[in-house]
BADOTOR-254861 format. One record per atom (N, C-alpha, C, O, CB): residue in three letters; residue number from 1; x, y, z. Coordinates in Angstrom, 1 decimal. Glycine has a CB too. Example, Ala and Ser with C-alpha at 12.3 -4.5 7.8 and 13.67 -1.06 7.14 Angstrom:
BEGIN
{node "Ala", 1, {13.2, -5.7, 7.8}}
{node "Ala", 1, {12.3, -4.5, 7.8}}
{node "Ala", 1, {13.2, -3.3, 7.8}}
{node "Ala", 1, {14.2, -3.3, 8.5}}
{node "Ala", 1, {11.3, -4.5, 9.0}}
{node "Ser", 2, {12.8, -2.2, 7.1}}
{node "Ser", 2, {13.7, -1.1, 7.1}}
{node "Ser", 2, {12.9, 0.0, 7.9}}
{node "Ser", 2, {13.4, 1.1, 8.0}}
{node "Ser", 2, {14.1, -0.6, 5.7}}
***
This chain:
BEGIN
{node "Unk", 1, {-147.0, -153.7, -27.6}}
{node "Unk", 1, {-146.5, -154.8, -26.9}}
{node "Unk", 1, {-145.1, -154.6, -26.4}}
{node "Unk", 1, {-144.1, -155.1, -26.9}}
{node "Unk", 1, {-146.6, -156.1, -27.8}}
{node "Unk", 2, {-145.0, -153.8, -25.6}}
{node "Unk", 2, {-143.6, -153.1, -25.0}}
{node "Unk", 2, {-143.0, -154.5, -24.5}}
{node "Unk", 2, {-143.9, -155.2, -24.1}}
{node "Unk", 2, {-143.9, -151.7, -23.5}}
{node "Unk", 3, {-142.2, -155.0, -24.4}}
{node "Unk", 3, {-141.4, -155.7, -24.1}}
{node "Unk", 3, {-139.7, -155.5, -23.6}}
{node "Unk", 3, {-138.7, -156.0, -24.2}}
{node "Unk", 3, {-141.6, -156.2, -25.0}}
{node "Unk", 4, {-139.7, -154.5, -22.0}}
{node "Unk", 4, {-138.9, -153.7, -22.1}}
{node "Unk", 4, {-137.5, -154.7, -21.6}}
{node "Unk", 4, {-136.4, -154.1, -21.6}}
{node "Unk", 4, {-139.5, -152.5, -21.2}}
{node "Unk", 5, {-137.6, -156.2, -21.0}}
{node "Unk", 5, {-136.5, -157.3, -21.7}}
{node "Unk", 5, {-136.0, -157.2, -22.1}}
{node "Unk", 5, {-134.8, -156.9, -21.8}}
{node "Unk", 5, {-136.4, -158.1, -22.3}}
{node "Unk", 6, {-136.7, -157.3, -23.7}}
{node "Unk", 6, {-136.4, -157.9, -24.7}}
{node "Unk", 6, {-135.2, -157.0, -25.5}}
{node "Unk", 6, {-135.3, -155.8, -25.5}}
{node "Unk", 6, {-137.8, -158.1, -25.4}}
{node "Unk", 7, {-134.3, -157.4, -26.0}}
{node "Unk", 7, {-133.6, -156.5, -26.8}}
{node "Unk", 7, {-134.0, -155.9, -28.0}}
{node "Unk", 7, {-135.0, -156.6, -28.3}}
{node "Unk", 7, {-132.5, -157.1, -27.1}}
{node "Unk", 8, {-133.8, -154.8, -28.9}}
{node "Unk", 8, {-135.6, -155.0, -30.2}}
{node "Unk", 8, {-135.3, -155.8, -31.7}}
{node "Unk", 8, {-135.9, -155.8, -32.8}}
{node "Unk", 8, {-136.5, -152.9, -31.1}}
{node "Unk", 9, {-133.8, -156.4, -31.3}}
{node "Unk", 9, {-133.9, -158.0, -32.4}}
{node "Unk", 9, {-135.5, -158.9, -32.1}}
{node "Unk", 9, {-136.4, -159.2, -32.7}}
{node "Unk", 9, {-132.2, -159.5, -32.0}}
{node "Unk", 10, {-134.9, -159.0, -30.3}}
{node "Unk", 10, {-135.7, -160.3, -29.6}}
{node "Unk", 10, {-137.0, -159.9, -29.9}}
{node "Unk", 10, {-137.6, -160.9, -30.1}}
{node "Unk", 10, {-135.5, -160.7, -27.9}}
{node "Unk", 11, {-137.7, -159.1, -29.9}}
{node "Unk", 11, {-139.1, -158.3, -29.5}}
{node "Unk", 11, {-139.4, -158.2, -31.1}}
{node "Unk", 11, {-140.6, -158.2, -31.3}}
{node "Unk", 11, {-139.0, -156.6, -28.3}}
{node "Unk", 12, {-138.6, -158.0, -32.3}}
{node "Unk", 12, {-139.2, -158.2, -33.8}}
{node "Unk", 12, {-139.6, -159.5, -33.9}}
{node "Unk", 12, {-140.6, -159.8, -34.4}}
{node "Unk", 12, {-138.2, -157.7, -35.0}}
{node "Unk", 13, {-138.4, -160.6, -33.4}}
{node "Unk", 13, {-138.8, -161.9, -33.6}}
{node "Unk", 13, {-140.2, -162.5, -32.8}}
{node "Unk", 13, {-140.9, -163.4, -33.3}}
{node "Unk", 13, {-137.6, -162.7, -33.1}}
{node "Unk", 14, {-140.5, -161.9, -31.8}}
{node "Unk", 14, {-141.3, -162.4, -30.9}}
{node "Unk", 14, {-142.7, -162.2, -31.9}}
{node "Unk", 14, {-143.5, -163.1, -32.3}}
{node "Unk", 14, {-141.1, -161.6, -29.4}}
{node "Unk", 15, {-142.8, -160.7, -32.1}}
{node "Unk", 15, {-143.5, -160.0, -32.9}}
{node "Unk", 15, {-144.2, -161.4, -34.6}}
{node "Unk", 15, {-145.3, -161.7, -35.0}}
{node "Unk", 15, {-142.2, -158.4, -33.4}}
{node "Unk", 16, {-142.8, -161.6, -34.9}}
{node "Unk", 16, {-142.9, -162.2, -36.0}}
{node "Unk", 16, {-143.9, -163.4, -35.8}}
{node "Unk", 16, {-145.0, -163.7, -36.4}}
{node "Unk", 16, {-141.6, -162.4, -36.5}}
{node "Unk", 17, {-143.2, -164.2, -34.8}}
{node "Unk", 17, {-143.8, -165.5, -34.3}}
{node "Unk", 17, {-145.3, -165.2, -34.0}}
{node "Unk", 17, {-146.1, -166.0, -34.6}}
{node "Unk", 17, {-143.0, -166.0, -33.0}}
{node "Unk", 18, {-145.7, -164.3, -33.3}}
{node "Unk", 18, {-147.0, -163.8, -32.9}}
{node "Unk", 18, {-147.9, -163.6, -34.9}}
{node "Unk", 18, {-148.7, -164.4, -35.2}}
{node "Unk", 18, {-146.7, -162.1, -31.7}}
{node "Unk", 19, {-147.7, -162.9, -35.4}}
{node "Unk", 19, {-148.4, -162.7, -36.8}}
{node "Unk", 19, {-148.0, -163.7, -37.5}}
{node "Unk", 19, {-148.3, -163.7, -38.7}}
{node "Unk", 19, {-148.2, -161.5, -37.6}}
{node "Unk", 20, {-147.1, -164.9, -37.0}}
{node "Unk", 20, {-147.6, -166.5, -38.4}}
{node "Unk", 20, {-148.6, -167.1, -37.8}}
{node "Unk", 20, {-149.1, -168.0, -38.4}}
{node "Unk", 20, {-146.4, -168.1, -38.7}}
{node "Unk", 21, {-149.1, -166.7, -36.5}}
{node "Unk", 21, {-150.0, -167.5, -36.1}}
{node "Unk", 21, {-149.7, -169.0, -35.1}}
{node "Unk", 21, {-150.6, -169.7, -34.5}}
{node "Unk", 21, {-150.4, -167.7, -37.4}}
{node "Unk", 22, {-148.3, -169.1, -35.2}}
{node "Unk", 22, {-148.0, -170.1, -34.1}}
{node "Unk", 22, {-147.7, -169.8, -32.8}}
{node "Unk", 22, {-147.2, -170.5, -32.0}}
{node "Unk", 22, {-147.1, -170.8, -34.5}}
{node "Unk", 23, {-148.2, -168.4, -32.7}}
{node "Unk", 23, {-148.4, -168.1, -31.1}}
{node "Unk", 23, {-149.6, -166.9, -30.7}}
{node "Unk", 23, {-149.9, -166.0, -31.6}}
{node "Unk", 23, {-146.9, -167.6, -30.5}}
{node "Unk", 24, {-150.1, -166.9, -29.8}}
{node "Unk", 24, {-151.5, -166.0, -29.9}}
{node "Unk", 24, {-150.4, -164.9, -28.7}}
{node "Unk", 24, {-150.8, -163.7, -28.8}}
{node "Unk", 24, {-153.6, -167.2, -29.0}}
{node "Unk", 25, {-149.7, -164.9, -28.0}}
{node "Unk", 25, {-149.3, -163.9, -27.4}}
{node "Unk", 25, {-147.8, -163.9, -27.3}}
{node "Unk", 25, {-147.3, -164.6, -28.1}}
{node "Unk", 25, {-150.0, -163.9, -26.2}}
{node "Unk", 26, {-147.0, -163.3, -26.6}}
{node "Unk", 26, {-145.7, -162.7, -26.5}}
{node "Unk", 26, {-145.2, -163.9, -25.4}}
{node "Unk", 26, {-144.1, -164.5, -25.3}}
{node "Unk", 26, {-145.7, -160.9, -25.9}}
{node "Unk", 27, {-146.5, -164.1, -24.3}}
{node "Unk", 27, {-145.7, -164.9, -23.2}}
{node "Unk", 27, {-145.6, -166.4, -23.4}}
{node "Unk", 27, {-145.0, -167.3, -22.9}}
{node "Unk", 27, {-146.5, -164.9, -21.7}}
{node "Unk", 28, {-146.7, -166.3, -24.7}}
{node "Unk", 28, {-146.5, -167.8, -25.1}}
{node "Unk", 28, {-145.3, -168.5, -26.0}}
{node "Unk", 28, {-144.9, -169.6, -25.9}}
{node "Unk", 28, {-147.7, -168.1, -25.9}}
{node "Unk", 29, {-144.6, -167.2, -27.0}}
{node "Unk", 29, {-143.5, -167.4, -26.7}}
{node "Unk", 29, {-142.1, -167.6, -26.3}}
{node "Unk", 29, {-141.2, -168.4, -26.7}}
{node "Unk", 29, {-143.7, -167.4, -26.7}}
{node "Unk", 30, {-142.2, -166.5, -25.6}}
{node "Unk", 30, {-141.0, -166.9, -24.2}}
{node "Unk", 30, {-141.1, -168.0, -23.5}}
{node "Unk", 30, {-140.1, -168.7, -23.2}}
{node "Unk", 30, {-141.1, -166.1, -23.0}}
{node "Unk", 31, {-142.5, -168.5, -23.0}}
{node "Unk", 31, {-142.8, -169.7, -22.3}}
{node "Unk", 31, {-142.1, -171.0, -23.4}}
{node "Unk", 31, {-141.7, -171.9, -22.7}}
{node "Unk", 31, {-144.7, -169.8, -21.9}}
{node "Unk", 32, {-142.0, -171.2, -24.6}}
{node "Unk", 32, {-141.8, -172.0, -25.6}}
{node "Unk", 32, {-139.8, -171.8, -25.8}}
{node "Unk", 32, {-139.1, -172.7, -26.1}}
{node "Unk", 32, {-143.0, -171.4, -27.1}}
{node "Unk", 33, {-139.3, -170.6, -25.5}}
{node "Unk", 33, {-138.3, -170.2, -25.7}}
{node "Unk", 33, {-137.7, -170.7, -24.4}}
{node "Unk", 33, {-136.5, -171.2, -24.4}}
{node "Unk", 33, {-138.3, -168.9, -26.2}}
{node "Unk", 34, {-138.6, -170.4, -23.0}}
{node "Unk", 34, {-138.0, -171.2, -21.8}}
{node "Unk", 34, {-137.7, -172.9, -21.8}}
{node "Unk", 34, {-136.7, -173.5, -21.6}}
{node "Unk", 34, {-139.0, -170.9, -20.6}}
{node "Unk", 35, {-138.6, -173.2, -22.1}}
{node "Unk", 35, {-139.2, -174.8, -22.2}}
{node "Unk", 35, {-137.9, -175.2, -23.4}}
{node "Unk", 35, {-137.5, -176.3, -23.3}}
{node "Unk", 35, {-141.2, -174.9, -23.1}}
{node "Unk", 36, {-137.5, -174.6, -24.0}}
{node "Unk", 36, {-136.4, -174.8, -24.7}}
{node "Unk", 36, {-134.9, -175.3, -23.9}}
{node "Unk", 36, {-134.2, -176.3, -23.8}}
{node "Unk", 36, {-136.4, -173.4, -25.3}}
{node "Unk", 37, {-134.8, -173.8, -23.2}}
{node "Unk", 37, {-133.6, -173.9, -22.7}}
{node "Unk", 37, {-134.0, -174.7, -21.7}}
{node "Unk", 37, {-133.5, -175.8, -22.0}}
{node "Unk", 37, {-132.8, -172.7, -22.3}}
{node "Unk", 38, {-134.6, -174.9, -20.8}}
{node "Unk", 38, {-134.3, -175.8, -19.6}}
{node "Unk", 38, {-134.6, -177.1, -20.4}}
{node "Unk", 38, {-134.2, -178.0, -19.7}}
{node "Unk", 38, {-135.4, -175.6, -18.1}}
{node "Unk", 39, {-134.9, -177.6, -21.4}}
{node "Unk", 39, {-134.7, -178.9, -21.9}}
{node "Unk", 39, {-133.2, -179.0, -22.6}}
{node "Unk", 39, {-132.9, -180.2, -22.9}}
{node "Unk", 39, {-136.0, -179.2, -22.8}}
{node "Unk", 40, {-132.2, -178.0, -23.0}}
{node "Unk", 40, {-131.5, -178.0, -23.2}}
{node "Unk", 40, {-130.1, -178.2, -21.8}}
{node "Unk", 40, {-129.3, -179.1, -21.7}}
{node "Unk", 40, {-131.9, -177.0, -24.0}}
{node "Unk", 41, {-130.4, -177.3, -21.1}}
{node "Unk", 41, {-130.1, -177.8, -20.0}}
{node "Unk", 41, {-129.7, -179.0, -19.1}}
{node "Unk", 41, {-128.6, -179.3, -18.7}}
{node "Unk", 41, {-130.6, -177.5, -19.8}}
{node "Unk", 42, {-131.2, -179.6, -19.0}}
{node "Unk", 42, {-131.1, -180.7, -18.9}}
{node "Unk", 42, {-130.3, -182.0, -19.5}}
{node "Unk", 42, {-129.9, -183.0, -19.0}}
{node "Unk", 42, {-132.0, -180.7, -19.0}}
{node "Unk", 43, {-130.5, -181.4, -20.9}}
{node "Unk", 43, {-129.5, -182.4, -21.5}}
{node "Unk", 43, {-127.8, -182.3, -21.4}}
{node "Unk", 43, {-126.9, -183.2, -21.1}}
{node "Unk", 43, {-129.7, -182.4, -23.1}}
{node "Unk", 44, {-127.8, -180.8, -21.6}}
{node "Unk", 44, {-126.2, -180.5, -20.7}}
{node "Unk", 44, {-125.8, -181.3, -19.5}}
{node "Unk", 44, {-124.7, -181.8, -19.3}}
{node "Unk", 44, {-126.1, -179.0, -20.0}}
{node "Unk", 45, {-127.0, -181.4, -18.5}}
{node "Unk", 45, {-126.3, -181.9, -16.9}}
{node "Unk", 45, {-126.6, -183.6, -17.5}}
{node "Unk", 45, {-125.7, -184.4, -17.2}}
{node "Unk", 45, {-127.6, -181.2, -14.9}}
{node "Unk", 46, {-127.5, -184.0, -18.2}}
{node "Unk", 46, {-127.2, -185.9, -18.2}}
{node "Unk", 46, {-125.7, -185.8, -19.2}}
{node "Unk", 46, {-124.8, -186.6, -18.9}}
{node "Unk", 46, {-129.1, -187.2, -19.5}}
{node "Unk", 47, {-125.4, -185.3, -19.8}}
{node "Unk", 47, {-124.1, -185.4, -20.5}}
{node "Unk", 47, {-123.1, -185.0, -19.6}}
{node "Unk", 47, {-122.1, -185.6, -20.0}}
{node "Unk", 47, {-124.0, -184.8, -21.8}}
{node "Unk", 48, {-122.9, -184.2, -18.7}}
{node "Unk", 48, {-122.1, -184.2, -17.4}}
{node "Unk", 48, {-121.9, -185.0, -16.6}}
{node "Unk", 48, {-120.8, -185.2, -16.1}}
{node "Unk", 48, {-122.4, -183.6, -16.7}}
{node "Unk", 49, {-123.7, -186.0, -16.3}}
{node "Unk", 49, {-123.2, -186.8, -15.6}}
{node "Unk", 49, {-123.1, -188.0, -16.2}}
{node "Unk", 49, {-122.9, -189.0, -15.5}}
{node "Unk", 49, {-123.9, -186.8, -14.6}}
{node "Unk", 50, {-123.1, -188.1, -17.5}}
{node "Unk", 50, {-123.0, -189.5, -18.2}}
{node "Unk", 50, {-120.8, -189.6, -18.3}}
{node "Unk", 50, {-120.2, -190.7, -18.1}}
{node "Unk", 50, {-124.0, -189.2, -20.3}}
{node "Unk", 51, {-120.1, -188.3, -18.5}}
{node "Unk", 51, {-119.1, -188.3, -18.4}}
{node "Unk", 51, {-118.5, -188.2, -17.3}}
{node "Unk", 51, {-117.4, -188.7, -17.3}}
{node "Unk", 51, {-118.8, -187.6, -19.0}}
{node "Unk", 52, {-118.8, -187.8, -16.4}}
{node "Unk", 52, {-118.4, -188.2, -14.8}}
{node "Unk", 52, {-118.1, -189.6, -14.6}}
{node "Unk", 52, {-117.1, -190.1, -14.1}}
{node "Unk", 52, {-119.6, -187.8, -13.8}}
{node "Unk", 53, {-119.4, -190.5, -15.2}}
{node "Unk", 53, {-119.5, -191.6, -14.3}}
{node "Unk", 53, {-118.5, -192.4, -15.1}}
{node "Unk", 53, {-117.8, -193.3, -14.6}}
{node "Unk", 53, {-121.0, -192.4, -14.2}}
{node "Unk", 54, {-118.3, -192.0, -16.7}}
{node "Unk", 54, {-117.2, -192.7, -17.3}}
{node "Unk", 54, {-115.9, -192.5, -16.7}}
{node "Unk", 54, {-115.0, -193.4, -16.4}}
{node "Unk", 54, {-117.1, -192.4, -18.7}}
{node "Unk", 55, {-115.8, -191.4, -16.5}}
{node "Unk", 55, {-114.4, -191.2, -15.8}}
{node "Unk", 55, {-113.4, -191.7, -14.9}}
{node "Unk", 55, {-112.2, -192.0, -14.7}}
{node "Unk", 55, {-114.4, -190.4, -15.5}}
{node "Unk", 56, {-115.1, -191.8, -13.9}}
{node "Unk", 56, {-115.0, -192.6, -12.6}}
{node "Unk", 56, {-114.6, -194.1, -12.9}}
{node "Unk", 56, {-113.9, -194.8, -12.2}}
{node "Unk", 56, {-116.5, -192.5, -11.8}}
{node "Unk", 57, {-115.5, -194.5, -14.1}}
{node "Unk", 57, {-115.0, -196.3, -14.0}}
{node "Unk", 57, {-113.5, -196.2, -14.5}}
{node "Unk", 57, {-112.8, -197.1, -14.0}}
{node "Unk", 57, {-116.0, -197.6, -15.3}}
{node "Unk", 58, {-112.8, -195.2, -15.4}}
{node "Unk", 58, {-111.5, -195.1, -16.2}}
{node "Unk", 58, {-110.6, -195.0, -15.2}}
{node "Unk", 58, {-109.5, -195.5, -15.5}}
{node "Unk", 58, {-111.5, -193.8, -17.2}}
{node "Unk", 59, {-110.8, -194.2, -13.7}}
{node "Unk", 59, {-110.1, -194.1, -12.6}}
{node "Unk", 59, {-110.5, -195.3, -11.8}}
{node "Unk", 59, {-109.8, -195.6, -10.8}}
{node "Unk", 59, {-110.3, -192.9, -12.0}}
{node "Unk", 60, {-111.5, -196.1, -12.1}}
{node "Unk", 60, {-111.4, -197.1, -11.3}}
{node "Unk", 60, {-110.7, -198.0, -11.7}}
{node "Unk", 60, {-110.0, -198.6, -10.9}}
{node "Unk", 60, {-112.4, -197.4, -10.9}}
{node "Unk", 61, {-110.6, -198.5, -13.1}}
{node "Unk", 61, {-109.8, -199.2, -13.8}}
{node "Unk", 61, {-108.7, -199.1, -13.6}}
{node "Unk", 61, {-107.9, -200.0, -13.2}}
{node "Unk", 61, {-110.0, -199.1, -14.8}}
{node "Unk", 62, {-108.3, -197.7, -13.8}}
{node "Unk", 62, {-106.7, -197.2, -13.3}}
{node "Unk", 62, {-106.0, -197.8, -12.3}}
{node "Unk", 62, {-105.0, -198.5, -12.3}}
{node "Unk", 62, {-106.8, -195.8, -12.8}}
{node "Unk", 63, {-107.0, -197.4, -11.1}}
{node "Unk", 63, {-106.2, -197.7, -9.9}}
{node "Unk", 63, {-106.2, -199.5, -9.6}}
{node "Unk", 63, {-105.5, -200.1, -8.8}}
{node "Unk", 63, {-106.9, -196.7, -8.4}}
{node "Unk", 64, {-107.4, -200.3, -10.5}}
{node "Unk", 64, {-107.1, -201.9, -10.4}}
{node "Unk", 64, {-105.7, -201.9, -11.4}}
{node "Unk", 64, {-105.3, -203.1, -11.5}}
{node "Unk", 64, {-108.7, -203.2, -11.2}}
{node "Unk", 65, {-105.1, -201.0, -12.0}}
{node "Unk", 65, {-103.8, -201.6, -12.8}}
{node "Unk", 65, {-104.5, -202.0, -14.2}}
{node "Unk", 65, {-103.7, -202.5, -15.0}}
{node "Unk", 65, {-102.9, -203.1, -12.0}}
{node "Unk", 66, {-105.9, -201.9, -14.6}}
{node "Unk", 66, {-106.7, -202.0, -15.7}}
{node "Unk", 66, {-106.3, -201.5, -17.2}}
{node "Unk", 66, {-107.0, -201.7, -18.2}}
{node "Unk", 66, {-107.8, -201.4, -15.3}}
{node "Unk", 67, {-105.0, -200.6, -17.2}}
{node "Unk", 67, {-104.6, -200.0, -18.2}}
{node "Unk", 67, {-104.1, -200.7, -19.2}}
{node "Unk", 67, {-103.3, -201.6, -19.3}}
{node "Unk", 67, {-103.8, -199.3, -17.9}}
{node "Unk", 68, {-105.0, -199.9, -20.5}}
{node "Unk", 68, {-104.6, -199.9, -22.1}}
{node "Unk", 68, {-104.1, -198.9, -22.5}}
{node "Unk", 68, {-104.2, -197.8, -22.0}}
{node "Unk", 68, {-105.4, -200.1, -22.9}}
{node "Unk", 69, {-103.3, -199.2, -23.8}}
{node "Unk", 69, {-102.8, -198.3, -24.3}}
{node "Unk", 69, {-104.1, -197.3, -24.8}}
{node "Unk", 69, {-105.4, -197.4, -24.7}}
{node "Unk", 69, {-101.8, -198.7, -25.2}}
{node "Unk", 70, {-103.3, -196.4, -25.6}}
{node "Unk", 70, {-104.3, -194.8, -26.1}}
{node "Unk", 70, {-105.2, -195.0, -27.4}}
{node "Unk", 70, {-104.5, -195.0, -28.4}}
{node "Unk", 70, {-103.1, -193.3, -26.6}}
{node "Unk", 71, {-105.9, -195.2, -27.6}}
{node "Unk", 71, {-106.7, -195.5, -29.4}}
{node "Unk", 71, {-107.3, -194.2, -29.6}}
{node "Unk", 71, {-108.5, -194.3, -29.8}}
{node "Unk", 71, {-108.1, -196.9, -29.7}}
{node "Unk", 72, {-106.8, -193.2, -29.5}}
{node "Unk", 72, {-107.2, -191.7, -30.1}}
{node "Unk", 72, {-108.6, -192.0, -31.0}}
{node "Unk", 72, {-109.7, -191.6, -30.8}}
{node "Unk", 72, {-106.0, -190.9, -31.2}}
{node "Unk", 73, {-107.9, -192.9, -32.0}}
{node "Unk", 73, {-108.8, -193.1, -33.2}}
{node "Unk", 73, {-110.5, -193.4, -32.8}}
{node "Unk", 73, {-111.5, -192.6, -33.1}}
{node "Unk", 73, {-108.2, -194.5, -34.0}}
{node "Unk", 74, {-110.4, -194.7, -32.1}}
{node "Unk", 74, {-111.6, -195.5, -31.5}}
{node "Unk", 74, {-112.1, -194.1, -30.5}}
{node "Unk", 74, {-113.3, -193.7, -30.7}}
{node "Unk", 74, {-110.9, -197.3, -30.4}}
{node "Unk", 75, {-111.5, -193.5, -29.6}}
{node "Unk", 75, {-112.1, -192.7, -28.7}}
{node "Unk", 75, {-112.4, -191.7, -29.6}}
{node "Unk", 75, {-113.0, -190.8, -29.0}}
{node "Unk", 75, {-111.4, -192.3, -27.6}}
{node "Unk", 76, {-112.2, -191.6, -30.5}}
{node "Unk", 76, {-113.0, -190.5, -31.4}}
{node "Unk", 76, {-113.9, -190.7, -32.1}}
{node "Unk", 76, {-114.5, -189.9, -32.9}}
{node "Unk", 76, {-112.4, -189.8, -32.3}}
{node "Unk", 77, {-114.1, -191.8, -32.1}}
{node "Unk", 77, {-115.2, -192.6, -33.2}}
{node "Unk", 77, {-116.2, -192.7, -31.8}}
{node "Unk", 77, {-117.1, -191.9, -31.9}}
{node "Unk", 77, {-114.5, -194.6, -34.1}}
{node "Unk", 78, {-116.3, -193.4, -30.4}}
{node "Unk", 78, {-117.4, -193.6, -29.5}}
{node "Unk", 78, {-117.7, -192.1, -29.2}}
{node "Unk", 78, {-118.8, -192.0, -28.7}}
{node "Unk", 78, {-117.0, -194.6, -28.3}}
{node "Unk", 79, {-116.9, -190.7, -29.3}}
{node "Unk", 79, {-117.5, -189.5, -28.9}}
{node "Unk", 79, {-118.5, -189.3, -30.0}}
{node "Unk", 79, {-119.7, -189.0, -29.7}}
{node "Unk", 79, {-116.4, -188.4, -28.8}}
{node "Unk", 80, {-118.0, -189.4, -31.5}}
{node "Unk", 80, {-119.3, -188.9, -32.1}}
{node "Unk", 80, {-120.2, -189.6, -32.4}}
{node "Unk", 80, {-121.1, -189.3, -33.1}}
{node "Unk", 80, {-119.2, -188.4, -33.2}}
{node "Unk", 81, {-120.0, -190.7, -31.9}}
{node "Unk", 81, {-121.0, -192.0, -32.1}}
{node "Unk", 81, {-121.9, -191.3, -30.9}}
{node "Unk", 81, {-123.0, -191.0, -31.4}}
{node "Unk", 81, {-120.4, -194.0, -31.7}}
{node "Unk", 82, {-121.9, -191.0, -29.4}}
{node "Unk", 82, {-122.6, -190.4, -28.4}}
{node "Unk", 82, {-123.2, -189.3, -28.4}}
{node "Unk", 82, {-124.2, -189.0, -27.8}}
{node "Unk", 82, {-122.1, -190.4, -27.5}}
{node "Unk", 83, {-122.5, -188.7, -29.2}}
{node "Unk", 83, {-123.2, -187.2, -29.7}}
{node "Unk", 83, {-124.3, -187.2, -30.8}}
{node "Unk", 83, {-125.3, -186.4, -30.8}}
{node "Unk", 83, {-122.0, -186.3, -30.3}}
{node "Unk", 84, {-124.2, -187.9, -31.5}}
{node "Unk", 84, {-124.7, -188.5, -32.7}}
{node "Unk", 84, {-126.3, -189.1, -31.7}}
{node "Unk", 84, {-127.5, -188.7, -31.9}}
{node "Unk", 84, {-123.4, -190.0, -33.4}}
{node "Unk", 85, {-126.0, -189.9, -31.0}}
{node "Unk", 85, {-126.9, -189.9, -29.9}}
{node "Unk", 85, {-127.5, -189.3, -29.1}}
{node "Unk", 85, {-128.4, -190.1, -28.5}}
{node "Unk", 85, {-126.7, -190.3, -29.4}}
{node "Unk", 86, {-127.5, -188.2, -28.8}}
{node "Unk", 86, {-128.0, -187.4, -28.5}}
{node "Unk", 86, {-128.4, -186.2, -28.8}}
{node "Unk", 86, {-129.1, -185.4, -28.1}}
{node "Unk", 86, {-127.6, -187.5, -27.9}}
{node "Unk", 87, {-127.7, -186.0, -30.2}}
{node "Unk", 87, {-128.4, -185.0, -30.9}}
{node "Unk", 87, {-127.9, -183.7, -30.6}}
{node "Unk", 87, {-128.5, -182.7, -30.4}}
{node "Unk", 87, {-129.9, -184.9, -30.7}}
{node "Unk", 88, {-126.4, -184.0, -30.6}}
{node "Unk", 88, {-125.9, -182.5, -30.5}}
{node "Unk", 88, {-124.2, -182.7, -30.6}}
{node "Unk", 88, {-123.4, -181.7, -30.5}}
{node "Unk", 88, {-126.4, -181.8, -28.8}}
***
């Protein structure tokens, strides 16, 4: 099962996965290891655009003269509260 990719960490693991029996071939997987990252991904770009759009209301606020002072504290508490949320 040449796997000329694969680096031969990746290609023992692959190997491994294949003899527990939770995969019948090599492309199955990679296909499982893709399906990974692009769902990983995905969650990268909604958390891009979830912080964009905050930013955008923080500058919109801005420019109505909407300003509060700084609560480090509180903004560190709603970051891991969102992360917490999302599982990462």
């Amino acid at each position: 099962m040449a796997m000329n990719f694969l680096t031969p960490d990746l290609e023992r693991y692959v190997k491994r996965k294949i003899e527990s029996g939770l995969y019948q071939t090599a492309g199955e997987v990679v296909c499982a290891g893709l399906r990974l990252l692009k769902e990983r991904e995905e969650l990268h770009q909604q958390t891009l655009r979830e912080l964009r759009r905050e930013i955008g209301i923080g500058i919109a606020e801005a420019d109505r003269g909407e300003l509060s002072s700084l609560d480090a504290a509180g903004t560190s508490r709603r970051l891991r509260a969102a992360r917490a949320k999302t599982g990462r």
